[in-house]
C-alpha positions as CSV (number, residue, x, y, z in Angstrom):
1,X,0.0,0.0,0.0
2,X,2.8,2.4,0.8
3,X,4.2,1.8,-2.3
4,X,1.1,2.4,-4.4
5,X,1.0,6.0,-2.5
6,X,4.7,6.6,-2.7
7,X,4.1,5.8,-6.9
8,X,1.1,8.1,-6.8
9,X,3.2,10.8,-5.2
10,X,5.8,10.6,-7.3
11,X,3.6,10.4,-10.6
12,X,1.6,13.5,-9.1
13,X,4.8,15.7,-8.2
14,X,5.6,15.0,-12.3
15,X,2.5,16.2,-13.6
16,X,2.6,19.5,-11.3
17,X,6.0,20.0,-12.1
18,X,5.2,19.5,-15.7
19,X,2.5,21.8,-15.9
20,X,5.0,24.5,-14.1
21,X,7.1,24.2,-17.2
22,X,4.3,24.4,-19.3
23,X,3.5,27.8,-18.0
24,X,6.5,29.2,-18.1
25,X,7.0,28.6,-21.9
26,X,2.8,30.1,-22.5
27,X,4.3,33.3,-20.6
28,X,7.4,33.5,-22.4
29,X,5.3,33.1,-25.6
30,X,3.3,35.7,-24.8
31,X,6.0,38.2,-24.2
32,X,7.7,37.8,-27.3
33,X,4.3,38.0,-29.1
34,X,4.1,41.0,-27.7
35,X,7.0,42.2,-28.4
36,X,7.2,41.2,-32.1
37,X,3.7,43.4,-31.8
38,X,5.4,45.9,-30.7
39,X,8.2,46.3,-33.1
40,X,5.9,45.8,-36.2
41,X,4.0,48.9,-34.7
42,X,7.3,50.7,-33.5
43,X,8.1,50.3,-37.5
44,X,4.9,51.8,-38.6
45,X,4.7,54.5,-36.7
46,X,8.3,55.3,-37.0
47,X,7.4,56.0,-40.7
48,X,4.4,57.8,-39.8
49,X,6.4,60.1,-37.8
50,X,8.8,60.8,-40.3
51,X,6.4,61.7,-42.7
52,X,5.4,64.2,-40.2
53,X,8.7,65.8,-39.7
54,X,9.5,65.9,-43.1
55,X,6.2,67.9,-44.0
56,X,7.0,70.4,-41.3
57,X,10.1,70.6,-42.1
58,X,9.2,71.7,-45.5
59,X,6.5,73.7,-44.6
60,X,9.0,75.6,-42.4
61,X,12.0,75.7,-45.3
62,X,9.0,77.4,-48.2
63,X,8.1,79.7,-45.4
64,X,11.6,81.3,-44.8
């Protein structure tokens, strides 16, 4: 009988420590989803922005 719970035990510690691991690689996959997110906006906007400056910057240089 001791055996049967010491197996158990074991077998049980294994799945929780398995699941544990499990986790960690969801989280990390989130993060770098996120951060591959971010970098495809980051890009985007980047070109936005200097669209922006470059119209100012010629609206200021035909003002002068």
């Amino acid at each position: 009988m001791k055996d049967l719970l010491l197996r158990l035990h074991v077998h049980l510690q294994s799945i929780l420590i398995r699941d544990e691991a499990q986790d960690l690689v969801e989280y990390a996959l989130v993060v770098a989803l996120i951060a591959f997110g971010a970098v495809i906006g980051m890009g985007k906007l980047s070109a936005q922005i200097n669209t922006s400056f470059g119209k100012v910057s010629s609206l200021l240089a035909s003002s002068i």
